[in-house]
Every structure is written in C-alpha cells, then in structure tokens.
N, CA, C and O atoms as a MOPAC input file, in Angstrom:
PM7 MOZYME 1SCF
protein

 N      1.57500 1   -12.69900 1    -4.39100 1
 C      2.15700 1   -13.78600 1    -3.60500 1
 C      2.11100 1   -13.42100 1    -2.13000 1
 O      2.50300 1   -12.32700 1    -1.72400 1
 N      1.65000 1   -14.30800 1    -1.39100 1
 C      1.64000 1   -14.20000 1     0.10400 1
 C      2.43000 1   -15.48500 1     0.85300 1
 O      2.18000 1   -16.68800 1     0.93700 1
 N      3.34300 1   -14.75600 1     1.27700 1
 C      4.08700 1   -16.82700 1     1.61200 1
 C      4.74500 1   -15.81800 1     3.10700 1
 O      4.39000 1   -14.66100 1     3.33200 1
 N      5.68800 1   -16.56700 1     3.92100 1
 C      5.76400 1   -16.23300 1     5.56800 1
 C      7.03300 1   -15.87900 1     5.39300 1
 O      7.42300 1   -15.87200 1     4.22500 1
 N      7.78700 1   -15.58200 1     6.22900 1
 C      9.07100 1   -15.26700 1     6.61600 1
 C      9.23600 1   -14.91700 1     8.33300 1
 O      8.26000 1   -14.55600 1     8.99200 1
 N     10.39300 1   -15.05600 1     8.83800 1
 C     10.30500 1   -15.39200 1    10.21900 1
 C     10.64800 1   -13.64700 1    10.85300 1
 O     11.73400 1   -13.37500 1    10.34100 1
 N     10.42700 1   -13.05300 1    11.26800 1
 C     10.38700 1   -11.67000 1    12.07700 1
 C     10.83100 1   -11.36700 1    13.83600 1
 O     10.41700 1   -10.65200 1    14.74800 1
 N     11.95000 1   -12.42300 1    13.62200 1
 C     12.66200 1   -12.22800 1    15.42700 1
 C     11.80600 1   -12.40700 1    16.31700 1
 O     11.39100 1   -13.52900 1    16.60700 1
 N     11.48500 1   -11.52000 1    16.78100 1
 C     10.41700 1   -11.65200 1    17.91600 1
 C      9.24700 1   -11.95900 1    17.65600 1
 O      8.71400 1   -12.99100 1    18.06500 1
 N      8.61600 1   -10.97000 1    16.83400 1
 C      7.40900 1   -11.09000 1    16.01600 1
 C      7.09900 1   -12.70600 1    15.60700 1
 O      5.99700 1   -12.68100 1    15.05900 1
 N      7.52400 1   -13.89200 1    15.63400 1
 C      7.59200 1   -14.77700 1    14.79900 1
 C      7.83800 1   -15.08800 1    13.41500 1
 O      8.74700 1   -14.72400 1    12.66900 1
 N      6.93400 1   -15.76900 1    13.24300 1
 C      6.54000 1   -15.96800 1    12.19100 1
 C      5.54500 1   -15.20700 1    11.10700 1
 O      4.41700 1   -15.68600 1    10.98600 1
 N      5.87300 1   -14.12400 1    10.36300 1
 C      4.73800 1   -13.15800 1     9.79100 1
 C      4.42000 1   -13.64500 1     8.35900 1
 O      4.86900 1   -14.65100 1     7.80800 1
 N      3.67800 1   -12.85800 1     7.93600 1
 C      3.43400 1   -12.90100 1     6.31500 1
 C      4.01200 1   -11.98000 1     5.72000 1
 O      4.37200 1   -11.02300 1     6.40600 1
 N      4.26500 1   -11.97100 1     4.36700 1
 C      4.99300 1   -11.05400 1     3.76400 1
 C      4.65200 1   -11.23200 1     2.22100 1
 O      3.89200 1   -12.12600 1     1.84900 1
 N      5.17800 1   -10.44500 1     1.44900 1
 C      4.59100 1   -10.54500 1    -0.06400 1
 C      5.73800 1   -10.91100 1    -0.71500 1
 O      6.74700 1   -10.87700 1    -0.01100 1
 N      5.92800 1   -11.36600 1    -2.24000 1
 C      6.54400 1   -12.09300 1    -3.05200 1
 C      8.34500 1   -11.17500 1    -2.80500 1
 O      9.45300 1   -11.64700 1    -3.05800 1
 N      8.07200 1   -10.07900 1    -2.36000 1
 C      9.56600 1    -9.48800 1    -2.36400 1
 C      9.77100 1    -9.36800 1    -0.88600 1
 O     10.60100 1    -8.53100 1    -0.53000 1
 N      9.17400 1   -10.04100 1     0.00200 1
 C      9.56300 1   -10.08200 1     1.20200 1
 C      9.03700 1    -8.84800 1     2.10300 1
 O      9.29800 1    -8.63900 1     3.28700 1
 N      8.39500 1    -8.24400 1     1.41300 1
 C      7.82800 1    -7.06400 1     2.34900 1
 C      6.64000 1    -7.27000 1     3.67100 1
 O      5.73300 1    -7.99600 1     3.26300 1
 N      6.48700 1    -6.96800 1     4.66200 1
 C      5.58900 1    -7.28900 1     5.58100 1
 C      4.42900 1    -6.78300 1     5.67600 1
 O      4.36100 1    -5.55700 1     5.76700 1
 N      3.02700 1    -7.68800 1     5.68100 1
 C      2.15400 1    -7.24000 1     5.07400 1
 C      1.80500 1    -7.20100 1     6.71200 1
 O      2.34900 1    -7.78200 1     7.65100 1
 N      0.15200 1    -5.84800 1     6.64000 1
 C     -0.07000 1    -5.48800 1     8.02100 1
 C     -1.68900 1    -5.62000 1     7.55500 1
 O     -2.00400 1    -5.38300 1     6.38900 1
 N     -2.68800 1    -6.01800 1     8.56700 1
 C     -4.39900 1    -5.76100 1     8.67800 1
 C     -4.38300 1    -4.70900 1     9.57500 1
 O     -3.59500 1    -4.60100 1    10.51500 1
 N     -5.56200 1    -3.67100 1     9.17300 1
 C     -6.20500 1    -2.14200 1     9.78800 1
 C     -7.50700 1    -3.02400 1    10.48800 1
 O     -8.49300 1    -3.60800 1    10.03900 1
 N     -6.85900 1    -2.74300 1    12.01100 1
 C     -8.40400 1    -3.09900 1    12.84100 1
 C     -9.68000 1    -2.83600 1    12.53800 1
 O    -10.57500 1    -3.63700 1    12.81000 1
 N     -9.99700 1    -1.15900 1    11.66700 1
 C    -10.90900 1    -0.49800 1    11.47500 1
 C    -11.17100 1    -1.00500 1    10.65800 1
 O    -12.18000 1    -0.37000 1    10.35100 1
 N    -11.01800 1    -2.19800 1     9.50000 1
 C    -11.48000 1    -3.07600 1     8.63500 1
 C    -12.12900 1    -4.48500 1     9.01700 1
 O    -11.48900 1    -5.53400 1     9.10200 1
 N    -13.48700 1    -4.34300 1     9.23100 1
 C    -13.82800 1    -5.30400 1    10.10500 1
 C    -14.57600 1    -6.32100 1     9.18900 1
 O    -15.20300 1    -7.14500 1     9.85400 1
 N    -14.71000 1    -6.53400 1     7.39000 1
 C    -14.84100 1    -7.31100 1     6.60900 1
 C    -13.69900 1    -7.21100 1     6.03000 1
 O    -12.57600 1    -6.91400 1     6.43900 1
 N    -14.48300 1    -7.74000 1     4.16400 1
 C    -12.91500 1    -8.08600 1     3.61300 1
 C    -12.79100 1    -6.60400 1     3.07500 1
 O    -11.69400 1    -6.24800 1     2.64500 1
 N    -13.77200 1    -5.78600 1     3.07300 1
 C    -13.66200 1    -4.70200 1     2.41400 1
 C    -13.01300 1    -3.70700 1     3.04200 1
 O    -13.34600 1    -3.28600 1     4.14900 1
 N    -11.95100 1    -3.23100 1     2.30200 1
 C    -10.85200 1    -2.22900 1     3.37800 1
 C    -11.76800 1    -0.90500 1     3.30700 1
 O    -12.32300 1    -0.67500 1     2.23300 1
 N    -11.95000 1    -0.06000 1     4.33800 1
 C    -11.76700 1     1.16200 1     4.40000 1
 C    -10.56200 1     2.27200 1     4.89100 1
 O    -10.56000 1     3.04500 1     5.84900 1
 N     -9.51100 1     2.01600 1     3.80100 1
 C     -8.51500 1     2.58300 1     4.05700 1
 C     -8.08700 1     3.38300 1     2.73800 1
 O     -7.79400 1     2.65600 1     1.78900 1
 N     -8.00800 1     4.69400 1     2.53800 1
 C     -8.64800 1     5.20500 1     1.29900 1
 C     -7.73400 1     6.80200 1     1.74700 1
 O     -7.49000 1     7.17900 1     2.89300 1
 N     -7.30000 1     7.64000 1     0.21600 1
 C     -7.01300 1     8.80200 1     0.44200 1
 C     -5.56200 1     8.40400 1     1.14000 1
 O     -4.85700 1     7.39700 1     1.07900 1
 N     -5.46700 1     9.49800 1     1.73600 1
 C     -3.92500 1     9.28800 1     2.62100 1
 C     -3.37600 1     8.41100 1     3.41300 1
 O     -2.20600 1     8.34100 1     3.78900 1
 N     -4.78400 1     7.35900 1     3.78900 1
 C     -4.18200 1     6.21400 1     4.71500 1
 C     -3.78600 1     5.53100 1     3.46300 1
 O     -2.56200 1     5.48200 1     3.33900 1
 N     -4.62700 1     4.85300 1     2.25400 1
 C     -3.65600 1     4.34900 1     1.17900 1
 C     -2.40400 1     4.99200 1     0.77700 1
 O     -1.82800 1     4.23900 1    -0.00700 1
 N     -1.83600 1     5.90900 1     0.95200 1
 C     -0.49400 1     6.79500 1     0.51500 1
 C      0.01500 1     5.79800 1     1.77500 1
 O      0.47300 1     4.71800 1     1.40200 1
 N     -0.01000 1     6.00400 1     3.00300 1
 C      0.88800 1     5.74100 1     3.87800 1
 C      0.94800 1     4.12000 1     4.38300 1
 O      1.83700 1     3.62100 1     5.07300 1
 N     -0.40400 1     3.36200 1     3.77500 1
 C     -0.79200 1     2.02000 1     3.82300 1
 C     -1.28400 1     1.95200 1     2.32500 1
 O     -2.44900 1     2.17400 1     1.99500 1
 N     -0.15200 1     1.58200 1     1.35900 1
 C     -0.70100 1     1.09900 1     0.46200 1
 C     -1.28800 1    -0.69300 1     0.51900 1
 O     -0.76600 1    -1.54400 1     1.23900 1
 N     -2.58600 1    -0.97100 1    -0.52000 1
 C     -3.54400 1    -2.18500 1    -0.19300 1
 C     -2.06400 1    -2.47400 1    -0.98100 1
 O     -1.16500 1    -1.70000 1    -1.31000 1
 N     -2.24900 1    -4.16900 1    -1.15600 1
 C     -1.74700 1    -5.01500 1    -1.17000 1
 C     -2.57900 1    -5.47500 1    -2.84100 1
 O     -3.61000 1    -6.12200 1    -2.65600 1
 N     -2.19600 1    -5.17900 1    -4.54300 1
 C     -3.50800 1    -5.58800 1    -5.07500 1
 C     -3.23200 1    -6.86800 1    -5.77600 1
 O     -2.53700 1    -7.73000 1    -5.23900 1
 N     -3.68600 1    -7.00300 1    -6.80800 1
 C     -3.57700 1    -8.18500 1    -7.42400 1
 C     -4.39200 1    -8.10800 1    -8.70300 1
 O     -5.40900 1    -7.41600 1    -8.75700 1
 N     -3.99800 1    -8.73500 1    -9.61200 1
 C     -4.72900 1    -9.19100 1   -11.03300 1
 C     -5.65500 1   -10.29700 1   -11.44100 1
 O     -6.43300 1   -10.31900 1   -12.39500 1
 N     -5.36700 1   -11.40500 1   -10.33800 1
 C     -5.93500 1   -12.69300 1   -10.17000 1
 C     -5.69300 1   -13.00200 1    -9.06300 1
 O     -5.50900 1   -12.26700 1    -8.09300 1
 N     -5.66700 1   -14.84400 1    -9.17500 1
 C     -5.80300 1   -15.18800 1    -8.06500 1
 C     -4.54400 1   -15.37300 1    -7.42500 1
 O     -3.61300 1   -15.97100 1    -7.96400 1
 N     -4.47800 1   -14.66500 1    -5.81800 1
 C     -2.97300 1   -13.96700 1    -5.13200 1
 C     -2.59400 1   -15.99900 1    -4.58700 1
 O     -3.24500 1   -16.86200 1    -3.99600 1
 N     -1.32000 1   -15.93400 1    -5.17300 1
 C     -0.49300 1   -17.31400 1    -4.66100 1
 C      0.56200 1   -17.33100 1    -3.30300 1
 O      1.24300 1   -16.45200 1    -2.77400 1
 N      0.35600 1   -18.68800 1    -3.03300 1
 C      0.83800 1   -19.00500 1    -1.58100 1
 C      2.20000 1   -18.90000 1    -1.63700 1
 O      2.78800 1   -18.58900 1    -2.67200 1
 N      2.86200 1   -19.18800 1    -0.37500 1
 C      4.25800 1   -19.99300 1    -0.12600 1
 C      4.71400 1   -19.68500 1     1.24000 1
 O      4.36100 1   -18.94600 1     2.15900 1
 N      5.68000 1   -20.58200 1     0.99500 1
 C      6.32000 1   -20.92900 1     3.04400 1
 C      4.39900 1   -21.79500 1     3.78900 1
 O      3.58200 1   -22.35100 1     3.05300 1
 N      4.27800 1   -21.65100 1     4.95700 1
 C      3.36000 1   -21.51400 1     5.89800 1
 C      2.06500 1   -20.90000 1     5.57000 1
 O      1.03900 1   -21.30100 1     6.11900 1
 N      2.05300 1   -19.66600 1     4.45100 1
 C      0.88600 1   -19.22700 1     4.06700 1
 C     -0.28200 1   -20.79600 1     3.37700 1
 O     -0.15500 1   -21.69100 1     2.54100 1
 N     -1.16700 1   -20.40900 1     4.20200 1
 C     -2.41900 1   -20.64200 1     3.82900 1
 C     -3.25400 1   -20.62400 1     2.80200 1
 O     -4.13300 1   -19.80900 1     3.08300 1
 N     -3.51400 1   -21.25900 1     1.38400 1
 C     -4.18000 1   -20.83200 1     0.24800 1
 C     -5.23700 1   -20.85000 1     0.14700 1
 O     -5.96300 1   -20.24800 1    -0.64300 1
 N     -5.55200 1   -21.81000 1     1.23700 1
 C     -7.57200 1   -21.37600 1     1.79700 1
 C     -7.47300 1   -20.12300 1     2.26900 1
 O     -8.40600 1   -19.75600 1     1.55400 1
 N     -7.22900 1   -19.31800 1     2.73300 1
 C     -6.75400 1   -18.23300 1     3.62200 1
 C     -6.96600 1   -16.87000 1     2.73300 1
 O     -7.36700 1   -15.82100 1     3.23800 1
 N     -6.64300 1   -17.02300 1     1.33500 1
 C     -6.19400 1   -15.67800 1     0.41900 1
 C     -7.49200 1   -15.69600 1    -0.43500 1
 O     -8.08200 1   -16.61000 1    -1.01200 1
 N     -7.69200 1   -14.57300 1    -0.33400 1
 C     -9.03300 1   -14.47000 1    -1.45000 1
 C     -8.90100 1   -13.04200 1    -2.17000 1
 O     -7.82400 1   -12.75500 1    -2.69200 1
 N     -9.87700 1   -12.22700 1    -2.20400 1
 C     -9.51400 1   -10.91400 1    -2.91200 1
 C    -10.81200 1   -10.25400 1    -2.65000 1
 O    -11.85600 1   -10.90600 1    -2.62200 1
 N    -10.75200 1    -8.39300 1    -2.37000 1
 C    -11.70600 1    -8.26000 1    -2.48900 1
 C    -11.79300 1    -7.11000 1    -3.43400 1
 O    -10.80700 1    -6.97300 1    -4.15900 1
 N    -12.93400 1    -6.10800 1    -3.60300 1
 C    -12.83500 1    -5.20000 1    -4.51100 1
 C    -12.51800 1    -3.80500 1    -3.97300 1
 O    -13.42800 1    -3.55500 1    -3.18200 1
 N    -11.87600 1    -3.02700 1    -4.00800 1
 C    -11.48500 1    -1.58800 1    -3.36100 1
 C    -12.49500 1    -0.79700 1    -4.49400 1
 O    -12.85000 1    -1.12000 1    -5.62800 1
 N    -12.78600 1     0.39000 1    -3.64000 1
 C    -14.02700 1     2.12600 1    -3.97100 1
 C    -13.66100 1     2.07400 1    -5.28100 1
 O    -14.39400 1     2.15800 1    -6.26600 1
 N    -11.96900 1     1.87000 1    -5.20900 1
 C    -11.99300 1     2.68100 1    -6.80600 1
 C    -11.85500 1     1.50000 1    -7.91300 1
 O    -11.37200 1     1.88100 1    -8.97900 1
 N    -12.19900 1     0.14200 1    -7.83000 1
 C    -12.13500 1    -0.31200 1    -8.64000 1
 C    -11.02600 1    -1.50700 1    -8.81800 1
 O    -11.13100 1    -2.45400 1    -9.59700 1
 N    -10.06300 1    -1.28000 1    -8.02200 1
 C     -8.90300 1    -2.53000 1    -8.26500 1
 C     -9.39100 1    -3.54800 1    -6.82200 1
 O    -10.27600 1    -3.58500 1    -5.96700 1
 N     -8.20600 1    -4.26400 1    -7.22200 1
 C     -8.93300 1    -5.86800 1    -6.63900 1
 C     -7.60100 1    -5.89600 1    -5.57500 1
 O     -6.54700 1    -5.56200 1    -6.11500 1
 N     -7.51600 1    -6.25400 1    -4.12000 1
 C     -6.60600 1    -5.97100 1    -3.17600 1
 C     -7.04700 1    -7.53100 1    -2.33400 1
 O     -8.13200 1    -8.02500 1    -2.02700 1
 N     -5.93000 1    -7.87600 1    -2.20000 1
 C     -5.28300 1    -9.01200 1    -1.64400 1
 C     -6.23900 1    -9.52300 1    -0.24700 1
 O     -6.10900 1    -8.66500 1     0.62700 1
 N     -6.91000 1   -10.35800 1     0.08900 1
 C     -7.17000 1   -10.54600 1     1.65900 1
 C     -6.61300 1   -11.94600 1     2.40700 1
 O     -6.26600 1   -12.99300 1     1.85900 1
 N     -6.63800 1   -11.65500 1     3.68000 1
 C     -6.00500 1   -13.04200 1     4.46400 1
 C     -7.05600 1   -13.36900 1     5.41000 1
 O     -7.92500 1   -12.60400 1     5.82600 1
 N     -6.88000 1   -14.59500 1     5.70400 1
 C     -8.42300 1   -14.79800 1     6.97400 1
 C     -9.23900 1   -13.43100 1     6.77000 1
 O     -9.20100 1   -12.48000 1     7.55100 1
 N     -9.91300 1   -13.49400 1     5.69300 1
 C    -10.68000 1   -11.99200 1     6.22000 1
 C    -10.32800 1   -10.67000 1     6.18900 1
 O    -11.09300 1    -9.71800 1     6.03600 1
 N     -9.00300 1   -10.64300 1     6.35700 1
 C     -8.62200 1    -9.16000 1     6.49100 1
 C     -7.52000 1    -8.59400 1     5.05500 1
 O     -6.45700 1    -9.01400 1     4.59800 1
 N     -8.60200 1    -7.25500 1     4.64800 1
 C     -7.27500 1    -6.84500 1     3.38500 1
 C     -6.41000 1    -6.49400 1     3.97400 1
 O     -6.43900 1    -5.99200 1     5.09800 1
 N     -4.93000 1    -6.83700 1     2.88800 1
 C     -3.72500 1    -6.56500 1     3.69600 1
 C     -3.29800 1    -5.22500 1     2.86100 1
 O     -3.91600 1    -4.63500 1     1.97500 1
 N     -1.94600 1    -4.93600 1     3.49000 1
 C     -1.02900 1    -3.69500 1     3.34700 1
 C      0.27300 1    -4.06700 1     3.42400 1
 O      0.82900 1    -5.04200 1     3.93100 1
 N      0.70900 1    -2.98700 1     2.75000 1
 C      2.26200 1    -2.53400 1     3.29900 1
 C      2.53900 1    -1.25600 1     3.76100 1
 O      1.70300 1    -0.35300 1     3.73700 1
 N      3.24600 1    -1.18000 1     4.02300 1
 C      3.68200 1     0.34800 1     5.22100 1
 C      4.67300 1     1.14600 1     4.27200 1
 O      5.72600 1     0.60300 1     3.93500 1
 N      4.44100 1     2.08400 1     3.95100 1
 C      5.58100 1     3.29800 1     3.32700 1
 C      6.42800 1     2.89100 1     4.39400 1
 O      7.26200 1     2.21600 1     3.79000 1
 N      6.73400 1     2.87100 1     5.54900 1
 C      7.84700 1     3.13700 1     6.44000 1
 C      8.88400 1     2.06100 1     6.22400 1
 O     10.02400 1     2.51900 1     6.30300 1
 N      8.83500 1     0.90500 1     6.00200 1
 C      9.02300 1     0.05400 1     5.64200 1
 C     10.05900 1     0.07800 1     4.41400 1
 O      9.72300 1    -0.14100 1     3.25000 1
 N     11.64200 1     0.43600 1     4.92100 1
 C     12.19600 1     0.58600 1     3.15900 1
 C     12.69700 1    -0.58600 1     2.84400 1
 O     13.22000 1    -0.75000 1     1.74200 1
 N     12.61800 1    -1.56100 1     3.74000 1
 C     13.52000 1    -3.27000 1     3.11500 1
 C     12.46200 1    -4.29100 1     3.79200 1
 O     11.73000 1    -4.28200 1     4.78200 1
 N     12.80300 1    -5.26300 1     2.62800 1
 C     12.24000 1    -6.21600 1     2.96700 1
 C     12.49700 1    -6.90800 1     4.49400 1
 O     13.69200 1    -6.72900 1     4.72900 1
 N     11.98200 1    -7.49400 1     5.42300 1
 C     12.13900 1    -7.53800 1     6.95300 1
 C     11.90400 1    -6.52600 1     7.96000 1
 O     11.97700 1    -6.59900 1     9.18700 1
 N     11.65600 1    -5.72700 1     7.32000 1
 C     11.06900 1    -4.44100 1     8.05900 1
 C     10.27000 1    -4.52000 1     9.00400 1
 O     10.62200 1    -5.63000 1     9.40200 1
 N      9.30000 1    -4.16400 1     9.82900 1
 C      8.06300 1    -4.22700 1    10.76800 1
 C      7.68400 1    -2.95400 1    11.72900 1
 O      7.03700 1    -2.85900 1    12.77200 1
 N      8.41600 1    -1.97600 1    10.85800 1
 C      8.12100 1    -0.54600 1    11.27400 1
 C      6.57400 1    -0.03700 1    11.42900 1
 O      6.26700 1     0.94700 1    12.10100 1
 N      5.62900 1    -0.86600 1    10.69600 1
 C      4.22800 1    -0.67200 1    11.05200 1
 C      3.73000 1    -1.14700 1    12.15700 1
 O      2.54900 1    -0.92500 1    12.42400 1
 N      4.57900 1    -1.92500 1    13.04500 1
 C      3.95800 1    -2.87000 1    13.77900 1
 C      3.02400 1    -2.06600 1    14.84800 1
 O      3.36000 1    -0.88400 1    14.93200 1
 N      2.19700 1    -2.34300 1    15.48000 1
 C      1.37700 1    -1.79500 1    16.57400 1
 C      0.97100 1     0.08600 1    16.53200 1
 O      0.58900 1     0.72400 1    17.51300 1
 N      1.17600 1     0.61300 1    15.22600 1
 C      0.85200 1     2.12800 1    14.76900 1
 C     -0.43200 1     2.00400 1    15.12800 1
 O     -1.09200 1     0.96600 1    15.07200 1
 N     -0.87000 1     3.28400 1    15.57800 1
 C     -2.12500 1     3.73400 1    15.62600 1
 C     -2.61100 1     4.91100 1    14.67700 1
 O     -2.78900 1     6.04600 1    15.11900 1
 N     -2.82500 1     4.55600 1    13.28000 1
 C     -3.28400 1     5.54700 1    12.82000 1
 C     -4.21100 1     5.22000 1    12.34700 1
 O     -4.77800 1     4.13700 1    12.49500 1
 N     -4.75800 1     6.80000 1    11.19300 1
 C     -6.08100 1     6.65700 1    10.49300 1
 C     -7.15800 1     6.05600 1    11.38200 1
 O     -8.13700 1     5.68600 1    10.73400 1
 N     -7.26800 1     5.79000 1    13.17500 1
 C     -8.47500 1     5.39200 1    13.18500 1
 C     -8.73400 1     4.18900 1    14.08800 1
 O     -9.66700 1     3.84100 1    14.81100 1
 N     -6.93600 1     3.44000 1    13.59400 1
 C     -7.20600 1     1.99000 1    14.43500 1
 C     -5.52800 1     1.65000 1    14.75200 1
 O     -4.62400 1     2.48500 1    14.71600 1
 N     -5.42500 1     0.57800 1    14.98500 1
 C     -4.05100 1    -0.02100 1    15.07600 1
 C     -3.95000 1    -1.27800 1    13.67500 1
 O     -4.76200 1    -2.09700 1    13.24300 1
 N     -2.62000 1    -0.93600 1    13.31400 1
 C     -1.91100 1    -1.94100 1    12.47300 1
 C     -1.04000 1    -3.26500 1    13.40000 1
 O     -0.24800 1    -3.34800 1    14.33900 1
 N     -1.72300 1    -4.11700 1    12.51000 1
 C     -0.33200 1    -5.28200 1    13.04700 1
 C     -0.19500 1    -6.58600 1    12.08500 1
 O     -1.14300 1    -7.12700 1    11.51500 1
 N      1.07800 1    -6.95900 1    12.01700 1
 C      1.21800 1    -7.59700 1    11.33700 1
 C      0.73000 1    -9.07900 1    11.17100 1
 O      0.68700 1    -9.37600 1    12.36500 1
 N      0.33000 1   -10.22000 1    10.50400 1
 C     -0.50200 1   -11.23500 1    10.42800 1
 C      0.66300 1   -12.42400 1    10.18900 1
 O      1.71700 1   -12.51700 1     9.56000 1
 N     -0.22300 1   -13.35500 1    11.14200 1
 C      0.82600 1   -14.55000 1    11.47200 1
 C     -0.02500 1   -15.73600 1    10.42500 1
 O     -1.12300 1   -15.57600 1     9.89300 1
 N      0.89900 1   -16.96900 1    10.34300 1
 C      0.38700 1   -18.14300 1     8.88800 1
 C     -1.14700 1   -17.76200 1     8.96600 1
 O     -1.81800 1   -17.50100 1     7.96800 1
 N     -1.69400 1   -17.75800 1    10.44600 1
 C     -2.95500 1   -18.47800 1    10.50400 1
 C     -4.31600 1   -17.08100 1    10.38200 1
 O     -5.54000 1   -17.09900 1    10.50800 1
 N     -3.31000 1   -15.99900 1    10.08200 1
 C     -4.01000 1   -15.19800 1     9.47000 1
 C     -4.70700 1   -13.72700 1    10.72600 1
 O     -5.37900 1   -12.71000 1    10.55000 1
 N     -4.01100 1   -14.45400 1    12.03100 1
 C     -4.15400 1   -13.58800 1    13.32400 1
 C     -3.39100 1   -12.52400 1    13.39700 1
 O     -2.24200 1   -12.57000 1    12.95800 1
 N     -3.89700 1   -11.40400 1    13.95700 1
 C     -2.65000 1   -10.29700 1    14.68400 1
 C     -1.94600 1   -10.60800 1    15.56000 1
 O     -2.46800 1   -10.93100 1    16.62700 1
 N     -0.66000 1   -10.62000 1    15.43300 1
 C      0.26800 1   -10.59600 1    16.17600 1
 C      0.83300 1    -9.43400 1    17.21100 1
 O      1.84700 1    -8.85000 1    16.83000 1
 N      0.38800 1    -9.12800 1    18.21700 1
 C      0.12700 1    -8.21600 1    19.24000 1
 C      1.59600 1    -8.14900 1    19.84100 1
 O      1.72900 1    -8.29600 1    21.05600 1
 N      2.18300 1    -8.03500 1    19.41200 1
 C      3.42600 1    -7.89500 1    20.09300 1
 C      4.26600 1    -6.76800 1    19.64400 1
 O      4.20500 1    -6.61100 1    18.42400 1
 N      5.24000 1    -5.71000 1    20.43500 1
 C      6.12500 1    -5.32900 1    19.76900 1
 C      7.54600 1    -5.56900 1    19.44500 1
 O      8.11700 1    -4.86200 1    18.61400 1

C-alpha cells in the first residue's frame, strides 16, 4: 500500500500501509534499485507480492514494481524504487530526509511522485 499522509513542513509525503515514510536513492536512476548489502540493512526496499495499492493522494498510475538482484519484487513510484529508513522508529517519522549515504541523497516523495528537497 502506498497512500500520502501530511509531514509538517515536508508537506504532503507518501508513506506505506502502516504509515511509515517512504524515501527514493538519487543513485537509482531507473526503476531498478541499486541499493543492496548494507544500504538495504539501513534502507530497506519497500517489497510486495502483487500489485502494490493506492490511497489518500497516491497515484495508481504512479505504482508499478520492479525486480531486485536477489529475486523479490520492490515497490516503485514515478519511476523510482522506494524505501524505508531503519532510523525511522514511528510512523511520521522523516529522519531519512536529505541523508547522504551509500553514494547519493535520500528524500522523501510527494503524491506526484517528486523529491521533496526540503528539510
């Protein structure tokens, strides 16, 4: 499930069926994540069994899926596979916001499927 929830400043973000805030890795420049090994420990993908469902503002043209190295099937938005952040212990969280790790910057994704550049 990918549906929105509102994030103070941040706006309007996306988030997953338990409210967690989902983030896109710049260094993922298709749908195919390269985020693998310890960046998945600290950015786990986002996966799915079928086809990932909307709600709030989310977009259902928007969600598709792609295939991860090892075989499972991980969530995408406009294009970009999503995540969640270990740092992140409650739902409303946005402790990933603007990190620079593994390579690139994280940020969290607004309805229309953009980074939200703000901290």
């Amino acid at each position: 499930m990918v549906k929105t929830a509102s994030a103070g400043d941040l706006g309007t973000i996306l988030v997953d069926g338990k409210g967690r805030t989902l983030y896109l890795f710049e260094a993922d420049k298709s749908t195919t994540s390269t985020c693998k090994g310890g960046c998945a420990t600290a950015w786990p993908p986002v996966l799915t069994s079928g086809k990932p469902s909307t709600g709030g503002s989310a977009k259902s043209k928007l969600v598709g899926t792609s295939k991860r190295s090892e075989g499972k099937t991980q969530v995408t938005y406009h294009g970009h596979p999503v995540y969640l952040y270990a740092g992140d212990s409650k739902p409303g969280d946005t402790n990933g916001q603007g990190l620079d790790q593994f390579g690139a910057e994280w940020y969290v994704l607004d309805a229309a499927g953009n980074k939200v550049d703000k901290s």
